[in-house]
C-alpha positions, 0 to 999 in steps of 0.5 A: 962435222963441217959447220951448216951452211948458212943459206943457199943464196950466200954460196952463190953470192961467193961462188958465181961470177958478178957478171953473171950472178944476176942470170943465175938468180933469175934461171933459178928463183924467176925475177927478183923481188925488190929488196924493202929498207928497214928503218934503223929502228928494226934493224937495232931491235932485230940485232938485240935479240938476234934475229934476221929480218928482210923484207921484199916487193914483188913487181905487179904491173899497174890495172887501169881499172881495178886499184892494187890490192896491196897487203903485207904477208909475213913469218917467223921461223924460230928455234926453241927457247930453253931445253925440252927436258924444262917444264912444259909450261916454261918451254911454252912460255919462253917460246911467248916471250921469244915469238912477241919480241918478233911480232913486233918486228913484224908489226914496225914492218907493216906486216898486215898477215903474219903466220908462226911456224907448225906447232911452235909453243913446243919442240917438235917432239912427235919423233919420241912417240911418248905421250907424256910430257909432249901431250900437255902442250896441247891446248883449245884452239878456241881459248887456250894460252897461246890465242889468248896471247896473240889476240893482243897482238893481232888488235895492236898491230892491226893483224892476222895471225895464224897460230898452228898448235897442238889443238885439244879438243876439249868438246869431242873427247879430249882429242888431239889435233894438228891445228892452225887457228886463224885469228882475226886483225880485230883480236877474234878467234876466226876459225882453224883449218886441221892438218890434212895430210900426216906423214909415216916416214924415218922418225916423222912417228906424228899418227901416235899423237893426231890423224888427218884432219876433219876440216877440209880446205878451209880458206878464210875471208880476212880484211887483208885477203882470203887465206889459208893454211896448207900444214907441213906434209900437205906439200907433198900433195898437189891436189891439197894446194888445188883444192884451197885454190878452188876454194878461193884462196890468195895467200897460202901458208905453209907452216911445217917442221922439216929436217935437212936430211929428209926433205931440203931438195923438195924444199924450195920446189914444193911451195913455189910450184903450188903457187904457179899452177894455182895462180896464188901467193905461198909463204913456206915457214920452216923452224931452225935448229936442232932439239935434243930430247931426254930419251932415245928413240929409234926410226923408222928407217934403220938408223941406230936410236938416237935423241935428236931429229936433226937439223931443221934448216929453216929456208922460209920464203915467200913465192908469187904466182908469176913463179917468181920467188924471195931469197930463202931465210937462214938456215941456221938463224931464227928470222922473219920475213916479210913482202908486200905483194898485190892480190892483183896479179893473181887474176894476172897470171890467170889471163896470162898462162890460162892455167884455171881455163885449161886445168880439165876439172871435169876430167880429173874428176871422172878419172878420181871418181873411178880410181877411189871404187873397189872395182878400178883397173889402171887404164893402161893399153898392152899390145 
């Protein structure tokens, strides 16, 4: 099997001519973010421990009567730390150990948001479809092992992190979740946002361990901005990144577990759409790597049982609402990723294109208040 291609960007970089590679990139990923200098610091730390770090700026023209709001928005894309047939308290806590050394990257980076990865205390072991081992990662949102571990971290560095885990619900029945807990860059559990959307496709088997989720389109008033957390499979549905855009939202995460044989064409696209057609920042986060577990399992697709899930292919980056896009992370590397961007352009791209003024709301919605009742007939006209 031929070894996986690094990342996209670098094919290019090889294979298209230098005259014309710049044209290229702006056809296809929209005008170039600056690349940021790390200092010699970072870089040595970032070798040490074997990780990509980059950071980018993207371009917001200068207002006459409002001051640039200018934060810091990152995350980390990561494989797993030690092998999945470990105990589960080690795996988690190794992953601790792997994701701090990181965050202090992102802390020398000025990182004023920071997002992890979905579920990433753990392997994404929701292909097994076994309760046992994998239940017992779950933890409370509120005040388990992993958030008390990033308060210290949010308060050193003056940061918000959004930490997505396995949730237990310890107060409704022990009930599991896929959650995204946001804390505060004073320390603060702030609050979660749920997962909405839970994918039944090839070995994504995530409904025998959580169903969708019960919080809505949470979007949270940080210090650095309003933000919120769009789970892994809500991509694939506009109206869940409309419906964070009513609400408010400036910043977007996506934090999902995806593998390249399934999902990698939508990639690039998904994330970069929702922020152009809802006049908002997105940062996609996927994790890196592949997970071999103990046992089997079979798919849902036909494929002869197996005991990985396949390769997840990373390619995290960072998206503007003039469409224009960071280069993606590796696809084989753990990494972090970082750009400053001004909340400005928002209102920006919403003068410019009018895509909030022309959107029809009230259209759409009498066309879905019809289309959820039991009576609905499709609105299709035959000779």
């Amino acid at each position: 099997m031929a070894a996986e291609i690094n990342r996209l960007e670098d094919v290019l970089d090889e294979h298209i001519p230098s005259d014309q590679l710049k044209e290229v990139k702006r056809i296809l990923f929209g005008n170039a973010p600056i690349k940021l200098p790390l200092n010699s610091n970072v870089e040595e730390k970032a070798k040490s421990i074997n990780v990509d770090v980059e950071g980018y700026k993207f371009d917001c023209p200068k207002e006459q009567s409002r001051a640039a709001r200018l934060v810091r928005v990152g995350a980390i894309q990561n494989s797993i730390a030690i092998g999945t047939d470990e105990p589960v308290v080690n795996q988690r806590d190794a992953l601790h150990r792997k994701i701090g050394k990181i965050i202090d990257l992102a802390g020398e980076c000025g990182v004023n948001v920071l997002c992890l990865q979905e579920a990433w205390t753990m392997p994404f072991a929701f292909c097994t479809r076994e309760k046992y081992p994998w239940c017992e990662f779950a933890e409370s949102a509120e005040n388990g092992p992993s958030t008390c571990f990033l308060q210290d971290y949010a308060k050193k560095y003056n940061m918000v992190i959004v930490s997505p885990i396995l949730e237990r619900d310890e107060a409704h029945g022990d009930v599991i979740w896929n959650t995204a807990v946001v804390i505060s860059n004073n320390g603060h559990y702030m609050g979660k946002s749920r997962k909405n959307h839970i994918p039944r496709v090839g070995d994504f088997n995530e409904s025998t361990y959580y169903m969708e989720g019960d919080t809505g389109h949470r979007v949270f008033q940080t210090a650095f901005g309003r933000v919120a957390i769009n789970i892994c499979y809500g991509r694939h549905h506009p109206l869940n990144w409309l419906t964070y855009g009513l609400n408010g939202a400036e910043i977007v995460f996506n934090p999902s577990a995806t593998v390249g044989g399934l999902s990698e064409p939508m990639w690039p696209i998904e994330a970069r759409n929702a922020a152009i057609a809802n006049s908002y920042y997105t940062v996609a986060i996927n994790r890196v790597g592949s997970e071999q577990f103990p046992n089997e399992f079979t798919s849902g697709d036909g494929k002869p049982a197996h005991k990985n899930f396949g390769h997840f292919y990373g390619s995290s980056y960072i998206s503007a609402p003039d469409g224009s896009r960071t280069p993606g992370l590796s696809r084989v590397r753990d990494g972090l990723i970082f750009s400053e961007i001004d909340l400005n352009l928002s209102r920006q791209v919403r003068d410019k294109w009018g895509f909030r003024m022309t959107q029809r709301l009230d259209m759409y919605a009498n066309s879905l208040g019809e289309a959820v009742l039991d009576e609905f007939q499709p609105n299709i006209i035959t000779e």
